[in-house]
Each structure stands twice: as C-alpha cells, then as structure tokens.
mmCIF file as gemmi writes it, N, C-alpha and C atoms, coordinates in Angstrom:
data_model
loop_
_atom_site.group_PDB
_atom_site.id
_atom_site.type_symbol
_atom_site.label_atom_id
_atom_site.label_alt_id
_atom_site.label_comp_id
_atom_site.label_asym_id
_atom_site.label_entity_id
_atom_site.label_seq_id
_atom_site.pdbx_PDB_ins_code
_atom_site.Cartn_x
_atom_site.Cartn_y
_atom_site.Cartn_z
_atom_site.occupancy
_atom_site.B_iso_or_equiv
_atom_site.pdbx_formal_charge
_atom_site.auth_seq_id
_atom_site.auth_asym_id
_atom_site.pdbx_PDB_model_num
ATOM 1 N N . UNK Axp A 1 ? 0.853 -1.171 0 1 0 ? 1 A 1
ATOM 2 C CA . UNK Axp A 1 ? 0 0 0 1 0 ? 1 A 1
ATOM 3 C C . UNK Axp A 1 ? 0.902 1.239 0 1 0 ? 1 A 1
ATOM 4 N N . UNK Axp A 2 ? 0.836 2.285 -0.847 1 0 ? 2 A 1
ATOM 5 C CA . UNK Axp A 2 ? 1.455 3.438 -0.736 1 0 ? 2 A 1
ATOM 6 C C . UNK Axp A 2 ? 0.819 4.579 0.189 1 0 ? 2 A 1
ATOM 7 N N . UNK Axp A 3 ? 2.473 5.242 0.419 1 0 ? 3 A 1
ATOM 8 C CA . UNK Axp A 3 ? 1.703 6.196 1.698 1 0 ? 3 A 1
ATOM 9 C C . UNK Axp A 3 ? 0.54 6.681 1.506 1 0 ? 3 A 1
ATOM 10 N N . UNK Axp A 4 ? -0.017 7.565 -0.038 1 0 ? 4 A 1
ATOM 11 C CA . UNK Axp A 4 ? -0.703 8.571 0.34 1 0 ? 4 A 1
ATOM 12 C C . UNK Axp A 4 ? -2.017 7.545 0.168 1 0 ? 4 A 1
ATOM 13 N N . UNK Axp A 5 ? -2.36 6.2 -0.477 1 0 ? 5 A 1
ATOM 14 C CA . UNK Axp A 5 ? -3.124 5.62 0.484 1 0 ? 5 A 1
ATOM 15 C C . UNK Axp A 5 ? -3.679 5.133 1.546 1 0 ? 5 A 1
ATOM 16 N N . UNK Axp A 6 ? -1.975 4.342 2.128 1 0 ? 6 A 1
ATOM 17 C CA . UNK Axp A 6 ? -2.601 4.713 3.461 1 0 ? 6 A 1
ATOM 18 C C . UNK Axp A 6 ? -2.876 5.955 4.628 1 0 ? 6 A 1
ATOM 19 N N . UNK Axp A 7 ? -2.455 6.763 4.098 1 0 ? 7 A 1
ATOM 20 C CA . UNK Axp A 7 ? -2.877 7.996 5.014 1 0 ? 7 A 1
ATOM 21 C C . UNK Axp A 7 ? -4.692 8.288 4.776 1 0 ? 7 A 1
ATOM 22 N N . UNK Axp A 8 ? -4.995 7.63 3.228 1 0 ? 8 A 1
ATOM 23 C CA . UNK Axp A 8 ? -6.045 7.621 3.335 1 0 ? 8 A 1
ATOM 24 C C . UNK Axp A 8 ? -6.964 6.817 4.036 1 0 ? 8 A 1
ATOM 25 N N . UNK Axp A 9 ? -6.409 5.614 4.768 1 0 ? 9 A 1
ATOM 26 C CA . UNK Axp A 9 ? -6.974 4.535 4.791 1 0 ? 9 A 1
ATOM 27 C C . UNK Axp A 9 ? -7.439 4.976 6.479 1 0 ? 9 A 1
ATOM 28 N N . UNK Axp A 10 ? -5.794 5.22 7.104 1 0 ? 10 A 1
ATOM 29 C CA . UNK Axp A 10 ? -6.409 6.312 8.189 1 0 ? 10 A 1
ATOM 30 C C . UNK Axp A 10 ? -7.236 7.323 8.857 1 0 ? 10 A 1
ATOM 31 N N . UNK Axp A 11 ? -6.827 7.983 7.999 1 0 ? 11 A 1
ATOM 32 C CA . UNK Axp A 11 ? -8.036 9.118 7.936 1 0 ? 11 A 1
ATOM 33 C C . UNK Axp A 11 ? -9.564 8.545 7.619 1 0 ? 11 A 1
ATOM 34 N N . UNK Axp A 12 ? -9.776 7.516 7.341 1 0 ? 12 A 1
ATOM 35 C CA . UNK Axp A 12 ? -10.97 7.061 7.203 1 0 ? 12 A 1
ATOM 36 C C . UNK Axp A 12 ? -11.678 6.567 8.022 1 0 ? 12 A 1
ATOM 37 N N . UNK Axp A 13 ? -10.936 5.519 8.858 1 0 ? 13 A 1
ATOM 38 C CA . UNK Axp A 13 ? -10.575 4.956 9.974 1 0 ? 13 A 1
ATOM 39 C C . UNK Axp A 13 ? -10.582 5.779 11.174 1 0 ? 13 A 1
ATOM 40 N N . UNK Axp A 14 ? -10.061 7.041 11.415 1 0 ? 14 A 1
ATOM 41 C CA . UNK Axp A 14 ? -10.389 7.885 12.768 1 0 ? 14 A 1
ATOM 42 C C . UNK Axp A 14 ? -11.737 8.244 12.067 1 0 ? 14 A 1
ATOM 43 N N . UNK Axp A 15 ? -12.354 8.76 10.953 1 0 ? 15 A 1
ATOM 44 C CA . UNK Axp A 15 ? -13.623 9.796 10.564 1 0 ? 15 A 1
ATOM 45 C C . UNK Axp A 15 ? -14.683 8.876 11.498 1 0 ? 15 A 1
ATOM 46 N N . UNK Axp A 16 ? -14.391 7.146 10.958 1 0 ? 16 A 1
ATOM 47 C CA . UNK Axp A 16 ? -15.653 6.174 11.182 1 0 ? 16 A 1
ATOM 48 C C . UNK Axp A 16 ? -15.415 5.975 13.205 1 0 ? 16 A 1
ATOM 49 N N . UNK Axp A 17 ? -14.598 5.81 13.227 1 0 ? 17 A 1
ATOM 50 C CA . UNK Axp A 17 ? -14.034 6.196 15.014 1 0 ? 17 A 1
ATOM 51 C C . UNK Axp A 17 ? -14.421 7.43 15.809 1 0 ? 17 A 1
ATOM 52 N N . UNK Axp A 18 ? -14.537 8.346 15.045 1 0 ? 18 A 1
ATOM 53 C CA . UNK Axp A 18 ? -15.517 9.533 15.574 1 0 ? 18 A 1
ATOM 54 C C . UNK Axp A 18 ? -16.971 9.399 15.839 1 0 ? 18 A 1
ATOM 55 N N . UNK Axp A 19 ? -17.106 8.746 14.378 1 0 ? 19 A 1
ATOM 56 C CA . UNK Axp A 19 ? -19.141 8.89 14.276 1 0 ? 19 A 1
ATOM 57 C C . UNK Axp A 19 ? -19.935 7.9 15.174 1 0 ? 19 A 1
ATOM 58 N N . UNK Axp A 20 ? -18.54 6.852 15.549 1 0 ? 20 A 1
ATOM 59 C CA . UNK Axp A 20 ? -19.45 5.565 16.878 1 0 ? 20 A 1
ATOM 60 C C . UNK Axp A 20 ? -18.773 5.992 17.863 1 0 ? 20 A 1
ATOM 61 N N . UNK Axp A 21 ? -18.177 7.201 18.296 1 0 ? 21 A 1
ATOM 62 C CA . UNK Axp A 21 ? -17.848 7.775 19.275 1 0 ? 21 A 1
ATOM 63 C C . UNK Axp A 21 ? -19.056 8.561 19.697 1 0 ? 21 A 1
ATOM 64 N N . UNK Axp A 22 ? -19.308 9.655 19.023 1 0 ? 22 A 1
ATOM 65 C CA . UNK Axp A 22 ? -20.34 10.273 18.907 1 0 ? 22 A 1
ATOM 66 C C . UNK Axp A 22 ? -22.086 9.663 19.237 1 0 ? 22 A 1
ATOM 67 N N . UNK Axp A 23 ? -22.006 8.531 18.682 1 0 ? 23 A 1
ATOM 68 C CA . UNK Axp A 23 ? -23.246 7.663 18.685 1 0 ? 23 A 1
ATOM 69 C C . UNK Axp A 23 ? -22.808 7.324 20.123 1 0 ? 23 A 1
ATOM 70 N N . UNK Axp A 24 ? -22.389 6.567 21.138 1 0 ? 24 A 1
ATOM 71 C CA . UNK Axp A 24 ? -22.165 6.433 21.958 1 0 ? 24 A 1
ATOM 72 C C . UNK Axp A 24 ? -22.343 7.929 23.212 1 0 ? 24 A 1
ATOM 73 N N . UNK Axp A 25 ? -21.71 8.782 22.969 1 0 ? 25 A 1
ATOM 74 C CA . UNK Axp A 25 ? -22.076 9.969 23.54 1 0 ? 25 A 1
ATOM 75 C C . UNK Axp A 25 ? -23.278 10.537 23.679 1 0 ? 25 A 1
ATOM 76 N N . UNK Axp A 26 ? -23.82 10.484 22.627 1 0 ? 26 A 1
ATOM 77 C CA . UNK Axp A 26 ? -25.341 10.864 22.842 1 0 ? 26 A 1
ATOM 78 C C . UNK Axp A 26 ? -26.394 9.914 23.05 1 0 ? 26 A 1
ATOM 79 N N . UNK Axp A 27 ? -25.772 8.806 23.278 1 0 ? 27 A 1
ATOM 80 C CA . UNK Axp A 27 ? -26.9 7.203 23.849 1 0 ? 27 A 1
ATOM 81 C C . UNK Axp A 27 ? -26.733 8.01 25.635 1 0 ? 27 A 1
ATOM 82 N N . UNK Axp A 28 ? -25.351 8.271 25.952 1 0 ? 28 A 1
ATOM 83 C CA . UNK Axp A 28 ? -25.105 8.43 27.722 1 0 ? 28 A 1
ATOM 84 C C . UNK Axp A 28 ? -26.02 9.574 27.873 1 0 ? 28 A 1
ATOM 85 N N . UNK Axp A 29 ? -25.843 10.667 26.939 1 0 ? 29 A 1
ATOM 86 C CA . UNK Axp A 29 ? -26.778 12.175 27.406 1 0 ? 29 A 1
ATOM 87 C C . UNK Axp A 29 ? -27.965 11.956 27.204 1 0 ? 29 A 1
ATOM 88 N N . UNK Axp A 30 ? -28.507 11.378 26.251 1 0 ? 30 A 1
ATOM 89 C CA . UNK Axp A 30 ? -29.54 11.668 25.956 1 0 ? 30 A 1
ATOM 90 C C . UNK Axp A 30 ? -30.449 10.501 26.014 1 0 ? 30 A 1
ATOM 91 N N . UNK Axp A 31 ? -30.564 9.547 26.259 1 0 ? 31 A 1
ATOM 92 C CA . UNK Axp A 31 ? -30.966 7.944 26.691 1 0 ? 31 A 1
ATOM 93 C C . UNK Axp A 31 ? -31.129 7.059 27.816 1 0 ? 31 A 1
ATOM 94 N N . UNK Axp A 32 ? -30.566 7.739 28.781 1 0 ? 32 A 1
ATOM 95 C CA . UNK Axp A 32 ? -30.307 7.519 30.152 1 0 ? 32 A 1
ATOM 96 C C . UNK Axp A 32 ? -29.477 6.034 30.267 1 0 ? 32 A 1
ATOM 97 N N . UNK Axp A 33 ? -28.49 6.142 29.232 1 0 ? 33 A 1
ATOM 98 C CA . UNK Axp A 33 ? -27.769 5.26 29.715 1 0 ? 33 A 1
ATOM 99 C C . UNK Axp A 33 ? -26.608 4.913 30.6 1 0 ? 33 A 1
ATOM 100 N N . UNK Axp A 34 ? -26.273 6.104 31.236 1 0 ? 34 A 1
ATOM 101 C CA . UNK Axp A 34 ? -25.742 6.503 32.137 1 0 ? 34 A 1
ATOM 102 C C . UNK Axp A 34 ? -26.626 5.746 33.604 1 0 ? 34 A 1
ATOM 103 N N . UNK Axp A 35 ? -27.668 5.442 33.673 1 0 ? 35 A 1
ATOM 104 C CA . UNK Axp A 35 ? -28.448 4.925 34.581 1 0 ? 35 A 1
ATOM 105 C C . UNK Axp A 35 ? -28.944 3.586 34.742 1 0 ? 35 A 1
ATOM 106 N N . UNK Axp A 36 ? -28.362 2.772 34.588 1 0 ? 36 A 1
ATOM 107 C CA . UNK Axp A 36 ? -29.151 1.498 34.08 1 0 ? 36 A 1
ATOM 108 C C . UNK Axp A 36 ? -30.59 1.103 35.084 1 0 ? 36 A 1
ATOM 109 N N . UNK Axp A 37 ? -31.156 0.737 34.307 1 0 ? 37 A 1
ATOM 110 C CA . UNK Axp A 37 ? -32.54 0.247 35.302 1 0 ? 37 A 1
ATOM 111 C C . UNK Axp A 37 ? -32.058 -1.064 36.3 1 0 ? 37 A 1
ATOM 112 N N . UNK Axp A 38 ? -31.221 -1.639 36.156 1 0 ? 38 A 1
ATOM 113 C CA . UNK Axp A 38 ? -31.303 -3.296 37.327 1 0 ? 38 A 1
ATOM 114 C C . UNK Axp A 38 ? -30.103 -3.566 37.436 1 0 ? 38 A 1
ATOM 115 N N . UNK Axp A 39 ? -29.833 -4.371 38.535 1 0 ? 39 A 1
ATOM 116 C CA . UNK Axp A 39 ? -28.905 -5.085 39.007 1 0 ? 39 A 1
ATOM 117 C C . UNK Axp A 39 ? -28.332 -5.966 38.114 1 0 ? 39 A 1
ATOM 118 N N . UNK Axp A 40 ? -29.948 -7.071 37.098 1 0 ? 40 A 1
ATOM 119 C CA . UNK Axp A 40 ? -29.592 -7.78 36.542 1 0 ? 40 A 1
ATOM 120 C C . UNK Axp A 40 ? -28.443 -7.298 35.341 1 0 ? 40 A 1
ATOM 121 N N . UNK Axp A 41 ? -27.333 -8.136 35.248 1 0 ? 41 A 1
ATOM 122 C CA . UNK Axp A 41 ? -26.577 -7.995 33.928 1 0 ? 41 A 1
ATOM 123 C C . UNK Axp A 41 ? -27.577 -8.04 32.31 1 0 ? 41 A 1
ATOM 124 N N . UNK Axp A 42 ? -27.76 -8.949 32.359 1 0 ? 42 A 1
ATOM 125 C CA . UNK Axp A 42 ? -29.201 -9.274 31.531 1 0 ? 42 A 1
ATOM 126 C C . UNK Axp A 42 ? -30.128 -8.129 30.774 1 0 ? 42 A 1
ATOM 127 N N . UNK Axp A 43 ? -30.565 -7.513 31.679 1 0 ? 43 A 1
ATOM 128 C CA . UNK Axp A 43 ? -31.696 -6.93 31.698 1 0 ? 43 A 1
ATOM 129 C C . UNK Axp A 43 ? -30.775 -5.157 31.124 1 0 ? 43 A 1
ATOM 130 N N . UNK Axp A 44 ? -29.517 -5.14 31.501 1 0 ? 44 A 1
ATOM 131 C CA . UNK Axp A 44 ? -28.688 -4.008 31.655 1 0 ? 44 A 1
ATOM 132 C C . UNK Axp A 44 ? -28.629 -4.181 29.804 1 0 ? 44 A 1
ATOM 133 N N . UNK Axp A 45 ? -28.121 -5.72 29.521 1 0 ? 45 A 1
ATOM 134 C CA . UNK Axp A 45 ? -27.686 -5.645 28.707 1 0 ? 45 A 1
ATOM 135 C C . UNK Axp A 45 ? -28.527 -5.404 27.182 1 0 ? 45 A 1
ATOM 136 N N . UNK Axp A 46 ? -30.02 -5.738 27.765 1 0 ? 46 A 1
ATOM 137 C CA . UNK Axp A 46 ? -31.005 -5.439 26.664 1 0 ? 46 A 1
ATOM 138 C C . UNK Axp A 46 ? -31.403 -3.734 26.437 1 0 ? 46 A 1
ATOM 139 N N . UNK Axp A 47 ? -31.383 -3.437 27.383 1 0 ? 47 A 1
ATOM 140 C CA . UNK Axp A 47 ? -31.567 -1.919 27.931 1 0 ? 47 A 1
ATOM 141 C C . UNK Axp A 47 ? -30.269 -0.887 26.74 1 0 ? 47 A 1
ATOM 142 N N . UNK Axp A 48 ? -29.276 -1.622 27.125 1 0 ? 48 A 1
ATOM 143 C CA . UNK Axp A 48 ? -28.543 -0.919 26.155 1 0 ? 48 A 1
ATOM 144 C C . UNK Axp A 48 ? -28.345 -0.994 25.177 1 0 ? 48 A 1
ATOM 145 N N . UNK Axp A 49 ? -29.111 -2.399 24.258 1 0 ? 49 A 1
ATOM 146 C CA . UNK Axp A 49 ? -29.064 -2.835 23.038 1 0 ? 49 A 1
ATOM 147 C C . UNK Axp A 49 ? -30.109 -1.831 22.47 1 0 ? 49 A 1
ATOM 148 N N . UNK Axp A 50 ? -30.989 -1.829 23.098 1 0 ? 50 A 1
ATOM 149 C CA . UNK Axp A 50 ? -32.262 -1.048 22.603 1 0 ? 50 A 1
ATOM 150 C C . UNK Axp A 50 ? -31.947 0.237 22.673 1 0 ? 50 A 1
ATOM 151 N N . UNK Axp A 51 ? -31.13 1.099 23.374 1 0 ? 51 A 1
ATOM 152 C CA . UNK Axp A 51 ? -30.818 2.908 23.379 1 0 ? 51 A 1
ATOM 153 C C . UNK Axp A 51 ? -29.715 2.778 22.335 1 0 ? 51 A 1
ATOM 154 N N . UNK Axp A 52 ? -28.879 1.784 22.152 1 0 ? 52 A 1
ATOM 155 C CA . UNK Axp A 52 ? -27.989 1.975 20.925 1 0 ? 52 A 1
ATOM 156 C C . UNK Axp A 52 ? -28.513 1.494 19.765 1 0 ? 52 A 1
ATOM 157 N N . UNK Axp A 53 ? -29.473 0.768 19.583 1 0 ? 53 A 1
ATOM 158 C CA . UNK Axp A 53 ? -30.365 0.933 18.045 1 0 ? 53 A 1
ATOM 159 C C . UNK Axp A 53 ? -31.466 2.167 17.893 1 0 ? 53 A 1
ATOM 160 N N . UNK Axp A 54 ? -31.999 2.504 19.357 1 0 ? 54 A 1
ATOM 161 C CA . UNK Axp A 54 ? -32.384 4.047 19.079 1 0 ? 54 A 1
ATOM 162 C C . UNK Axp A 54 ? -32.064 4.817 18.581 1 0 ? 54 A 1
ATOM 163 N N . UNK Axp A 55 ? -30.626 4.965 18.975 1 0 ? 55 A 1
ATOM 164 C CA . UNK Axp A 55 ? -29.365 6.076 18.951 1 0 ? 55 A 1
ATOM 165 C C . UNK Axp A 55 ? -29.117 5.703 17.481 1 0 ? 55 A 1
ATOM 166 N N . UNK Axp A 56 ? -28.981 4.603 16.698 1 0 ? 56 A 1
ATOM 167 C CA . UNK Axp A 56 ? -28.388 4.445 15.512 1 0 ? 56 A 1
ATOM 168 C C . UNK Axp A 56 ? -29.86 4.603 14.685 1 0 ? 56 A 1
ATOM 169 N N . UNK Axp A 57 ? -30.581 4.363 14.835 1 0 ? 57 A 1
ATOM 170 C CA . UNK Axp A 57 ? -31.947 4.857 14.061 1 0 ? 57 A 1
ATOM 171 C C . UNK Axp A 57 ? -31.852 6.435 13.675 1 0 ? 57 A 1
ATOM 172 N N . UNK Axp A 58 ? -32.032 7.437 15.358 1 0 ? 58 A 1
ATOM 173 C CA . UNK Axp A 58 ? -32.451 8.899 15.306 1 0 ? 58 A 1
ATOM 174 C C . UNK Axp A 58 ? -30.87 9.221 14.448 1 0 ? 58 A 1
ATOM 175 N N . UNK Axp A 59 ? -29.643 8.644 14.247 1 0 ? 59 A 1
ATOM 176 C CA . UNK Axp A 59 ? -28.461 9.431 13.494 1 0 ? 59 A 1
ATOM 177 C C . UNK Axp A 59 ? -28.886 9.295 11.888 1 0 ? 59 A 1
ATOM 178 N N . UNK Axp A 60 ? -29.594 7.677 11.476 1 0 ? 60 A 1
ATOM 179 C CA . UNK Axp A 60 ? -29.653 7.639 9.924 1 0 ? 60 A 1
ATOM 180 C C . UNK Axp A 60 ? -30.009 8.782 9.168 1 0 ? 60 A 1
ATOM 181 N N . UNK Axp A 61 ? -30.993 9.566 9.68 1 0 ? 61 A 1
ATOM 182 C CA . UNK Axp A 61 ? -31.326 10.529 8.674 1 0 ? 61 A 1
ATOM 183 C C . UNK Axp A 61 ? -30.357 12.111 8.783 1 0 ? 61 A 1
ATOM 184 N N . UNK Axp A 62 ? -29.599 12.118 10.041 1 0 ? 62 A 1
ATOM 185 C CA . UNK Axp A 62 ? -28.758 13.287 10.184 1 0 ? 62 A 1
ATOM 186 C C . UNK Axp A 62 ? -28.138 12.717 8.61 1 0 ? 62 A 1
C-alpha cells in the first residue's frame, strides 16, 4: 500500500471512530444510559441494546 493511500486509509478509519464515538455519547446524554434500570446484567444488557439501536436509528437521517 502506498503512503498517500494509506494515510487515506487512516483518515478514514479515525472519521468512522468519531461517528461511533459520537453515537455512543449521545446514547449516555440523551438515553439515560448513564443509569441502568437493574442489578440484573441481563436486563442491563437489553436496555442498552435497545438505546444503541435508538441512537443508531435517530443518526440515519442526520
């Protein structure tokens, strides 16, 4: 691979590292996932499946 590809390949690579950064950030502010509802692991873990397909739904149309 030549440099100025891979510099592209990078740069592509942090852009897509930002945007599930971002998606993640606004699941904690704005989703209350910062709070989990239960003790159970389980129950934590559906909780957050469901605010991060929220979260990836409300970004598709940005």
């Amino acid at each position: 691979m030549s440099s100025p590809d891979r510099a592209a390949a990078v740069g592509h690579w942090y852009r897509h590292r930002t945007t599930v950064a971002n998606i993640f950030r606004d699941s904690k502010l704005g989703a209350a996932v910062r709070r989990l509802p239960s003790g159970c692991p389980r129950v934590n873990l559906a909780w957050m499946l469901g605010v991060l397909l929220a979260a990836t739904m409300a970004a598709w149309p940005h």
